[in-house]
mmJSON file of the N, C-alpha and C atoms, coordinates in Angstrom:
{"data_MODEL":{"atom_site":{
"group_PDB":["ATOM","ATOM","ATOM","ATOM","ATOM","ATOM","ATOM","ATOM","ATOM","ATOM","ATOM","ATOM","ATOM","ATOM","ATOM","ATOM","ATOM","ATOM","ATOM","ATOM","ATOM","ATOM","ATOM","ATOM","ATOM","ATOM","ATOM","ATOM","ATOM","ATOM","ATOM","ATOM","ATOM","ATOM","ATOM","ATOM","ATOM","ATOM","ATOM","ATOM","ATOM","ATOM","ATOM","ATOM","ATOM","ATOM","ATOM","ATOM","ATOM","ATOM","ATOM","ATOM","ATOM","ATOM","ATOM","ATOM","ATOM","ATOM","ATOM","ATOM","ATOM","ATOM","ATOM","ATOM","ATOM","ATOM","ATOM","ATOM","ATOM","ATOM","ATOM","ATOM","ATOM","ATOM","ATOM","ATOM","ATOM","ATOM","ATOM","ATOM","ATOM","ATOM","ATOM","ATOM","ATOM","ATOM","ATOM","ATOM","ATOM","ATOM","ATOM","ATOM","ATOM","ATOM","ATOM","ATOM","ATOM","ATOM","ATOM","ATOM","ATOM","ATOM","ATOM","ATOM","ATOM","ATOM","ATOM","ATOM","ATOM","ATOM","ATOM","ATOM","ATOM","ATOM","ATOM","ATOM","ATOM","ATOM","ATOM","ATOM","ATOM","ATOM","ATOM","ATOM","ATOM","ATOM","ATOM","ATOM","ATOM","ATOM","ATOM","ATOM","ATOM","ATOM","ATOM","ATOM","ATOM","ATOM","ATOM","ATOM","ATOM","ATOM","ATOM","ATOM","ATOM","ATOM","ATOM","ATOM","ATOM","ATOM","ATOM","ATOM","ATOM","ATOM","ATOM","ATOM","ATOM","ATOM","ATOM","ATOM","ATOM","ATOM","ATOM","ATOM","ATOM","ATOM","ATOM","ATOM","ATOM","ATOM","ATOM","ATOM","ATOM","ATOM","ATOM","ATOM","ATOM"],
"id":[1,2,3,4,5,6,7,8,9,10,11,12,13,14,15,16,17,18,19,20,21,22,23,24,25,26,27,28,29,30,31,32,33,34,35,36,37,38,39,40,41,42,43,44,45,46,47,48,49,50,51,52,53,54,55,56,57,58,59,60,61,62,63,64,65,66,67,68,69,70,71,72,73,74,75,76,77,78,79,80,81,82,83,84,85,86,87,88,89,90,91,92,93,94,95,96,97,98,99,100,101,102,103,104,105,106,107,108,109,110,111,112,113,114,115,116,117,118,119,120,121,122,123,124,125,126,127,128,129,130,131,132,133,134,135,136,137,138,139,140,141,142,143,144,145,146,147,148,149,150,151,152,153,154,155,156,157,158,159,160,161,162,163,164,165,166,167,168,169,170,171,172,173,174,175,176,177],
"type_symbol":["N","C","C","N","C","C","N","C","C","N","C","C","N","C","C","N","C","C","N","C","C","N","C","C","N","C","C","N","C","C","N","C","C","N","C","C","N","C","C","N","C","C","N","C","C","N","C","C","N","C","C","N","C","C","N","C","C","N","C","C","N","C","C","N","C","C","N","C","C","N","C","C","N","C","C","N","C","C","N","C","C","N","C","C","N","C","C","N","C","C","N","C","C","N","C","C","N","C","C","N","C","C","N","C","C","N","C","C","N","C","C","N","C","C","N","C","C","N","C","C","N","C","C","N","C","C","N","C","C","N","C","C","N","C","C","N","C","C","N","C","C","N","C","C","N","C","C","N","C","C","N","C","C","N","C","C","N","C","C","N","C","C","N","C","C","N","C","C","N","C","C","N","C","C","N","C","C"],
"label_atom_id":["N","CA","C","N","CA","C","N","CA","C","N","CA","C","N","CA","C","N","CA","C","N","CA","C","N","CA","C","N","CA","C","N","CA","C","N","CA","C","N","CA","C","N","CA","C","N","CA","C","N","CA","C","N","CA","C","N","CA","C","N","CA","C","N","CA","C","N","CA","C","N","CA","C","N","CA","C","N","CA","C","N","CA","C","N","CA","C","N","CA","C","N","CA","C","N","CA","C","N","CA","C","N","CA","C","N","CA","C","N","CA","C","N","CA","C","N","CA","C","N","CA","C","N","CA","C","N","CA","C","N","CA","C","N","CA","C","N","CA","C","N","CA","C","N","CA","C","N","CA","C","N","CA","C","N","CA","C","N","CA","C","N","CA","C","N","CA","C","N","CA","C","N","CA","C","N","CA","C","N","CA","C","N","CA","C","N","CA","C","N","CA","C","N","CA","C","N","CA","C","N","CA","C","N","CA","C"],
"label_alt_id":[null,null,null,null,null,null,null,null,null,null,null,null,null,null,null,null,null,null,null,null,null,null,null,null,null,null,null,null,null,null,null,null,null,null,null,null,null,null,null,null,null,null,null,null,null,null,null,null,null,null,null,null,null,null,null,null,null,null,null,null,null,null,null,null,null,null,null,null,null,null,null,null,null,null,null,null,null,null,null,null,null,null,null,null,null,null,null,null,null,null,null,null,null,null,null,null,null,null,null,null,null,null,null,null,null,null,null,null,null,null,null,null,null,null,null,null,null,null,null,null,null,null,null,null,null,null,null,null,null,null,null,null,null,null,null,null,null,null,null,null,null,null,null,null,null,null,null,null,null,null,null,null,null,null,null,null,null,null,null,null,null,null,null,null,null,null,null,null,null,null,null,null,null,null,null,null,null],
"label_comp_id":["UNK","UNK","UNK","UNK","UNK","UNK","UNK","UNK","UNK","UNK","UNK","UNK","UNK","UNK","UNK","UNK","UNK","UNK","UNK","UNK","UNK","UNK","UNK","UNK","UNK","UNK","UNK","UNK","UNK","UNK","UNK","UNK","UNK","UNK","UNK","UNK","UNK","UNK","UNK","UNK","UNK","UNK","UNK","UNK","UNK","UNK","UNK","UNK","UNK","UNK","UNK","UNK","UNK","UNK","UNK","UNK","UNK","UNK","UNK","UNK","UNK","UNK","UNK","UNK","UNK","UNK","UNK","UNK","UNK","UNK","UNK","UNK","UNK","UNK","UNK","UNK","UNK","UNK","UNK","UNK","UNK","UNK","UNK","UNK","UNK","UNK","UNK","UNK","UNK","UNK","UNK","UNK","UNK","UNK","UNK","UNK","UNK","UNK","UNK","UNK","UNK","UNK","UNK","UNK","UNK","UNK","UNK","UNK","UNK","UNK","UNK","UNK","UNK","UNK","UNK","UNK","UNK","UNK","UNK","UNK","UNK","UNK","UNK","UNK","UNK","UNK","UNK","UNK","UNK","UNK","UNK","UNK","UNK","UNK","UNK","UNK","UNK","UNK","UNK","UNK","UNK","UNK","UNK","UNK","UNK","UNK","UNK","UNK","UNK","UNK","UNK","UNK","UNK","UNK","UNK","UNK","UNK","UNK","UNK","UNK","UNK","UNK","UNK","UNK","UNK","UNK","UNK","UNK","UNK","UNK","UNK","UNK","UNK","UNK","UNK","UNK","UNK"],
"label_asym_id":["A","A","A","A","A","A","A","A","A","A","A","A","A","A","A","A","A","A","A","A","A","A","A","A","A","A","A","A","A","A","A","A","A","A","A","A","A","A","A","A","A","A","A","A","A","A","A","A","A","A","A","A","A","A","A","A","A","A","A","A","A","A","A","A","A","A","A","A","A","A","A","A","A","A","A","A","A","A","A","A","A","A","A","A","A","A","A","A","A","A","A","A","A","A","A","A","A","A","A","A","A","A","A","A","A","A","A","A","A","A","A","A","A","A","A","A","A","A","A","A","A","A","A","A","A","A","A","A","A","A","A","A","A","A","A","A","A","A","A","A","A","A","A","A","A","A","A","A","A","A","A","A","A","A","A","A","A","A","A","A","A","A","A","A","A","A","A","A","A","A","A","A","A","A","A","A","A"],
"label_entity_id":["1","1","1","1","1","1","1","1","1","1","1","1","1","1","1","1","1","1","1","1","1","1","1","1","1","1","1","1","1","1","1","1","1","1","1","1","1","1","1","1","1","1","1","1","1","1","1","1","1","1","1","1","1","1","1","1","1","1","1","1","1","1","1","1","1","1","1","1","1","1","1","1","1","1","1","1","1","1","1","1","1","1","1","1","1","1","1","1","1","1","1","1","1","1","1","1","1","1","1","1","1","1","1","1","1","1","1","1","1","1","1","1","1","1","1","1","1","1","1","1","1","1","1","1","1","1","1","1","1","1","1","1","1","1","1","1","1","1","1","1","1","1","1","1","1","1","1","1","1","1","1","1","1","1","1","1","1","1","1","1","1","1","1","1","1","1","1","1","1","1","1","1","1","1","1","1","1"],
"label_seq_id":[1,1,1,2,2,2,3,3,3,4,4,4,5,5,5,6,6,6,7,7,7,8,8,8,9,9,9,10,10,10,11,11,11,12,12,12,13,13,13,14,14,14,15,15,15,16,16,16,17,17,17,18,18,18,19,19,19,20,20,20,21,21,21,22,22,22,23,23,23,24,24,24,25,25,25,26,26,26,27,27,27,28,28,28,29,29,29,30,30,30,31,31,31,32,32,32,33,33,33,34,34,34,35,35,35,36,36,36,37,37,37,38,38,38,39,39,39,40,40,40,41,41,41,42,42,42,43,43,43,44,44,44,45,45,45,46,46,46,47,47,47,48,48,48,49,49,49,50,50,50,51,51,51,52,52,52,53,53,53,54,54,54,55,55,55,56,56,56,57,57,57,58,58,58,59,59,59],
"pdbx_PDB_ins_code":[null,null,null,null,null,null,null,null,null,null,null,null,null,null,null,null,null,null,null,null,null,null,null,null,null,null,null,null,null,null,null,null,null,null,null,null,null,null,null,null,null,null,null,null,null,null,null,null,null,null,null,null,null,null,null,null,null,null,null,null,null,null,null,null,null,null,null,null,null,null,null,null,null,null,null,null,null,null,null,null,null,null,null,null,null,null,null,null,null,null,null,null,null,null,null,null,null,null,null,null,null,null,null,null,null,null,null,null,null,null,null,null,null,null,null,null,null,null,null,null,null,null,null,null,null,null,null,null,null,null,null,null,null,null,null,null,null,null,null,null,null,null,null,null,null,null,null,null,null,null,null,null,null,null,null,null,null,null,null,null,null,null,null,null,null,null,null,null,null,null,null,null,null,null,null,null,null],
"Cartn_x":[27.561,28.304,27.367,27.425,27.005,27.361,26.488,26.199,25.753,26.642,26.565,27.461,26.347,26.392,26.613,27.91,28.339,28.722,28.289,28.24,27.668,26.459,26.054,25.753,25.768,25.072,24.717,23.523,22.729,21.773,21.954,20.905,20.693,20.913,20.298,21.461,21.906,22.875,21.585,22.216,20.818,22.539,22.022,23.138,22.344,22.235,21.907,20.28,19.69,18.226,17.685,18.825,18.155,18.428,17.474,18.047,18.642,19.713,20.404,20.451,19.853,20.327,21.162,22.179,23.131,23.176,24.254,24.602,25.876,26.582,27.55,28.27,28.701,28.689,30.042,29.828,31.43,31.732,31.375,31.209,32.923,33.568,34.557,35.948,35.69,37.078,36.825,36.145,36.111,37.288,38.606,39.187,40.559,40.725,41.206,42.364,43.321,43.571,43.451,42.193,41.53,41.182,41.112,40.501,38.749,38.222,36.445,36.066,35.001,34.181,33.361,32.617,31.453,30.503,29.618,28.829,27.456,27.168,26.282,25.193,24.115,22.963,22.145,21.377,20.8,19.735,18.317,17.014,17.019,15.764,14.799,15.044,15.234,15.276,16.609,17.811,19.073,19.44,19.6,20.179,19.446,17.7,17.511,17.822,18.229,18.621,19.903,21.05,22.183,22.188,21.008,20.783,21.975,22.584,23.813,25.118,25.252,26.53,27.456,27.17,27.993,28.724,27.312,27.748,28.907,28.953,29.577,31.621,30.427,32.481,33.37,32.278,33.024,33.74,32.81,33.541,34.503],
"Cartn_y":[20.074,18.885,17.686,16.313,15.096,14.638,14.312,13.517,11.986,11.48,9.728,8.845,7.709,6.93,5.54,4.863,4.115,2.645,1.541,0.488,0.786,1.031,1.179,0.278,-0.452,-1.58,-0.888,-1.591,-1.448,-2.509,-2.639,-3.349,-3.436,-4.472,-4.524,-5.116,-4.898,-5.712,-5.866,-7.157,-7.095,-6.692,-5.983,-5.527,-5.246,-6.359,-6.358,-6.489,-7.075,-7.216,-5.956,-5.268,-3.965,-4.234,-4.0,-3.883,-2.486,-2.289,-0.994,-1.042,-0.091,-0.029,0.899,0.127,1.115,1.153,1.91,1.833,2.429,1.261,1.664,2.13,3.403,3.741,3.942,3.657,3.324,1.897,1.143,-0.338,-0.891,-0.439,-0.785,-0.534,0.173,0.723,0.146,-1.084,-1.57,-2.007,-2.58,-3.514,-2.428,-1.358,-0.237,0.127,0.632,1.444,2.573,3.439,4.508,4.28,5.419,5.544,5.452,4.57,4.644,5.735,6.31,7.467,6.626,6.915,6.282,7.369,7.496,8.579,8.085,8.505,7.797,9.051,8.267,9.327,8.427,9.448,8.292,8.493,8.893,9.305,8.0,8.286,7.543,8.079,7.415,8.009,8.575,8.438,8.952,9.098,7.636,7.821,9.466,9.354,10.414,11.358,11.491,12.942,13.319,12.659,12.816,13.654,13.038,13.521,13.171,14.033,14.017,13.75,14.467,14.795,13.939,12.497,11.368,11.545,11.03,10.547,12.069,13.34,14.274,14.352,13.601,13.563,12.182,10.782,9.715,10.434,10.984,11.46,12.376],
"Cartn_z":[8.259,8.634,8.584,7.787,7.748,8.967,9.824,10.99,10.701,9.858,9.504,10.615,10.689,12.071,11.248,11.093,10.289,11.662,10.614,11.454,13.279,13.209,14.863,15.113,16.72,17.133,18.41,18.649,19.245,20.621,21.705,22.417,23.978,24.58,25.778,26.469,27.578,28.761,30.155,30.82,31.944,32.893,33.627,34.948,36.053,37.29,38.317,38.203,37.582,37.145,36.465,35.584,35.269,33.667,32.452,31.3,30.827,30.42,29.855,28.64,27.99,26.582,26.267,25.45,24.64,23.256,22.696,21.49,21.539,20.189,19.787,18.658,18.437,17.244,16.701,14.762,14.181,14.728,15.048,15.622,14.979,13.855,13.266,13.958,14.488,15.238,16.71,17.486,18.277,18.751,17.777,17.628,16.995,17.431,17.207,18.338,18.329,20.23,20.161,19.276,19.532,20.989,21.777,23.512,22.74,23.85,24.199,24.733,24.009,24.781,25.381,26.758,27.051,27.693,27.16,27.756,28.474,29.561,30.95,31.198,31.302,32.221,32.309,33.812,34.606,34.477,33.542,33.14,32.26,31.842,30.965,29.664,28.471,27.424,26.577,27.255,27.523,26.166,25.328,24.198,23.497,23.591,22.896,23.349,24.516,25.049,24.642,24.054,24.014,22.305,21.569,20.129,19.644,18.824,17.699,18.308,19.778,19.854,19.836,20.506,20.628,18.919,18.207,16.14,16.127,16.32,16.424,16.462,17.977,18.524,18.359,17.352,17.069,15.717,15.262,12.974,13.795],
"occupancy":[1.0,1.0,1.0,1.0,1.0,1.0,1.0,1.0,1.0,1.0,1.0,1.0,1.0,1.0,1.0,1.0,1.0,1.0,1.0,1.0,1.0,1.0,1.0,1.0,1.0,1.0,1.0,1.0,1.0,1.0,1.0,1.0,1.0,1.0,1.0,1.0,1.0,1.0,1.0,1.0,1.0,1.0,1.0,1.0,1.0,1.0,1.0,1.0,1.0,1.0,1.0,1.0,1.0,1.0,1.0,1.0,1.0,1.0,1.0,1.0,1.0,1.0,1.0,1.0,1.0,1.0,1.0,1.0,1.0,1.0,1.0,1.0,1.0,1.0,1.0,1.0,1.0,1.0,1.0,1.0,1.0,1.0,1.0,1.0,1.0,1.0,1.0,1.0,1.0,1.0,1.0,1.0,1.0,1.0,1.0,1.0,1.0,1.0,1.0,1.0,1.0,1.0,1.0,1.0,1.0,1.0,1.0,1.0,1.0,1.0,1.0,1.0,1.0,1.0,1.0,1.0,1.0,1.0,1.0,1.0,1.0,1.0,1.0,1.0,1.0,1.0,1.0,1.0,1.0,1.0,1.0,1.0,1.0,1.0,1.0,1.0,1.0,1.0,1.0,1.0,1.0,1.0,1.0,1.0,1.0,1.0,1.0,1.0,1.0,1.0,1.0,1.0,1.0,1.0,1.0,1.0,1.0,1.0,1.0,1.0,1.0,1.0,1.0,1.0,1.0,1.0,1.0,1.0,1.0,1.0,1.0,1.0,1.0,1.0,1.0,1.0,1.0],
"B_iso_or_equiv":[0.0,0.0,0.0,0.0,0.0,0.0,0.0,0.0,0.0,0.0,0.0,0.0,0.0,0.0,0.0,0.0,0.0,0.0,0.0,0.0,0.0,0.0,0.0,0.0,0.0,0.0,0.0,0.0,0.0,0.0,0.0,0.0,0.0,0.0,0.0,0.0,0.0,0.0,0.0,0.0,0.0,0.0,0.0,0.0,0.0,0.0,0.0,0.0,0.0,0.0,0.0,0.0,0.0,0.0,0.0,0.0,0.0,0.0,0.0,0.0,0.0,0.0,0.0,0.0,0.0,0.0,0.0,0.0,0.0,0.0,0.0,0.0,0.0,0.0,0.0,0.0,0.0,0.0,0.0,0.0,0.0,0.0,0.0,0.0,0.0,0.0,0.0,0.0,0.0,0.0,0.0,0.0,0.0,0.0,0.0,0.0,0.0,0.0,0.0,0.0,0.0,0.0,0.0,0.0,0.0,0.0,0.0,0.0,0.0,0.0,0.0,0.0,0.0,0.0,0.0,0.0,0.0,0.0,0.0,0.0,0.0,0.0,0.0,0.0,0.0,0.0,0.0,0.0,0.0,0.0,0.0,0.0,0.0,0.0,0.0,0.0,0.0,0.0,0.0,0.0,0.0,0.0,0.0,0.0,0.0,0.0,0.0,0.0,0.0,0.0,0.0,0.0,0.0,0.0,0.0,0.0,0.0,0.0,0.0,0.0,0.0,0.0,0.0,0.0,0.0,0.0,0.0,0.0,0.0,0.0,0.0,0.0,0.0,0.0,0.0,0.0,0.0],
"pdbx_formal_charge":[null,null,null,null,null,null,null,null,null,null,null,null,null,null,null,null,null,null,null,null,null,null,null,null,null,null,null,null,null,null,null,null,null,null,null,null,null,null,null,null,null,null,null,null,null,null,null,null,null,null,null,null,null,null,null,null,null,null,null,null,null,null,null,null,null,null,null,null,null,null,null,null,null,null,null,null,null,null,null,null,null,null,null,null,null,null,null,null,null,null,null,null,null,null,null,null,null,null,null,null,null,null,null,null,null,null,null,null,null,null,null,null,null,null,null,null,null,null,null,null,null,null,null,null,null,null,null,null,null,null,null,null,null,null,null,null,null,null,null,null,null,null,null,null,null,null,null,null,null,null,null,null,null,null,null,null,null,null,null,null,null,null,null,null,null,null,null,null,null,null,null,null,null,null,null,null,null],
"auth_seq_id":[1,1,1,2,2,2,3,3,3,4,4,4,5,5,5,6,6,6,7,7,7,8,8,8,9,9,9,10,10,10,11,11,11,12,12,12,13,13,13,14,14,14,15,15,15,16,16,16,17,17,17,18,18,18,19,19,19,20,20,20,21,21,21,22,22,22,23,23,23,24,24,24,25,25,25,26,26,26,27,27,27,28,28,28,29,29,29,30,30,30,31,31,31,32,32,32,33,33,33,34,34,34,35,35,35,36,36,36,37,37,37,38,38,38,39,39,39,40,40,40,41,41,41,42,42,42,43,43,43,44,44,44,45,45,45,46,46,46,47,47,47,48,48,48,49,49,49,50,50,50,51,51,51,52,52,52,53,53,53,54,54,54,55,55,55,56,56,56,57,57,57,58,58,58,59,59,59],
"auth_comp_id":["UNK","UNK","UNK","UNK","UNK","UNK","UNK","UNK","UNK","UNK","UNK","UNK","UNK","UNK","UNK","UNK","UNK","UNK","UNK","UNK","UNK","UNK","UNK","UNK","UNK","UNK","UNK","UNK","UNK","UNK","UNK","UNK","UNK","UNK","UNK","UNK","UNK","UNK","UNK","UNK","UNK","UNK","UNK","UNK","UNK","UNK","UNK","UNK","UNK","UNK","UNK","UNK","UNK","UNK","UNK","UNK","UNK","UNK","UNK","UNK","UNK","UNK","UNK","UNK","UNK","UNK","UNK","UNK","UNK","UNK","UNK","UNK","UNK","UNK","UNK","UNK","UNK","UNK","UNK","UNK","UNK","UNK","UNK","UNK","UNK","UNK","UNK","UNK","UNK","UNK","UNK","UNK","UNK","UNK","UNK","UNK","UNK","UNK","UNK","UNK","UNK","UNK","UNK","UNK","UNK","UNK","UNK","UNK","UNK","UNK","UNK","UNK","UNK","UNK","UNK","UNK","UNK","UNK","UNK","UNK","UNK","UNK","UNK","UNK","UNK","UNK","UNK","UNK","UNK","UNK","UNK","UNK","UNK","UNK","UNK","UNK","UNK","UNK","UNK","UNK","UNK","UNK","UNK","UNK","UNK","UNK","UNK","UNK","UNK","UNK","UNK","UNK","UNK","UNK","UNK","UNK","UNK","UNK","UNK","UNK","UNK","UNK","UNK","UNK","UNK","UNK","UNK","UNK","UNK","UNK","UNK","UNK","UNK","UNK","UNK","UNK","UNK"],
"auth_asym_id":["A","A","A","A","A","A","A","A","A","A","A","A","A","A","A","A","A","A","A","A","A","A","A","A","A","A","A","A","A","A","A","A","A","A","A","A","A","A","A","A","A","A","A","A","A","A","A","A","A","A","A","A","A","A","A","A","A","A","A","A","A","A","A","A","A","A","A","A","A","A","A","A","A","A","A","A","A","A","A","A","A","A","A","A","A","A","A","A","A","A","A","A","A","A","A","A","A","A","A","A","A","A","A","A","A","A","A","A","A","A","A","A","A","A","A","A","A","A","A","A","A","A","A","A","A","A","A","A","A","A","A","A","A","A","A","A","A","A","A","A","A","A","A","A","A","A","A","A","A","A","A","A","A","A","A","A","A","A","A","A","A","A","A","A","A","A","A","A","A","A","A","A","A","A","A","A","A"],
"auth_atom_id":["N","CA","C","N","CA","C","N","CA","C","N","CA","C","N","CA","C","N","CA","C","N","CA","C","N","CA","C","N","CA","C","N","CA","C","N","CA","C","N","CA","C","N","CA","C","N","CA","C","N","CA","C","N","CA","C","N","CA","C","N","CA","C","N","CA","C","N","CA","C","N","CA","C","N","CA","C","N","CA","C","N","CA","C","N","CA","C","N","CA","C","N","CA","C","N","CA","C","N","CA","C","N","CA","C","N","CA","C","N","CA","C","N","CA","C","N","CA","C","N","CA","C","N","CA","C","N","CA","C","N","CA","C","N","CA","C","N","CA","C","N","CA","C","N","CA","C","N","CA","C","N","CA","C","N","CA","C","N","CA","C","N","CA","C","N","CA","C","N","CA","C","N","CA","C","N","CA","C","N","CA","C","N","CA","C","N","CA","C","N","CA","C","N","CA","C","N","CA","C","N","CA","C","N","CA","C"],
"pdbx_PDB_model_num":[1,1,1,1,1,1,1,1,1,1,1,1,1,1,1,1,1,1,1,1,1,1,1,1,1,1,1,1,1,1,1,1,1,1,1,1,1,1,1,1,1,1,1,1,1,1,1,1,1,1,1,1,1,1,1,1,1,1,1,1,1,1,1,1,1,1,1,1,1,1,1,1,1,1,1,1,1,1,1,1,1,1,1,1,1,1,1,1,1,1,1,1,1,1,1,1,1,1,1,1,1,1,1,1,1,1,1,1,1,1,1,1,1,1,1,1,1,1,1,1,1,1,1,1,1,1,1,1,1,1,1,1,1,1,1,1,1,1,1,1,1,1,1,1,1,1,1,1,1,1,1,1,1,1,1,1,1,1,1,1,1,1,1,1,1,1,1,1,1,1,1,1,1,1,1,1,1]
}}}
């Protein structure tokens, strides 16, 4: 299975003096009434911890 991550964006929100980084992937269907996945964890490093599965369950 091709795990392609099409139109991602990517960056920083400040929330409560804290920077969060996210990303968003398939960026095209923002503007969609597909339902939002949002997937949360509270470590250091998160995006890499999540690896593929998010790009997975957007295709």
């Amino acid at each position: 299975m091709d795990n392609i991550i099409k139109n991602k964006i990517s960056g920083y929100v400040k929330i409560e003096a804290k920077n969060i980084y996210y990303e968003i992937i398939n960026s095209e269907q923002l503007n969609s009434t597909d339902k939002l996945l949002i997937f949360l964890h509270e470590g250091l490093g998160s995006v890499a911890q999540w690896k593929d599965f998010p790009v997975l369950i957007s295709n």
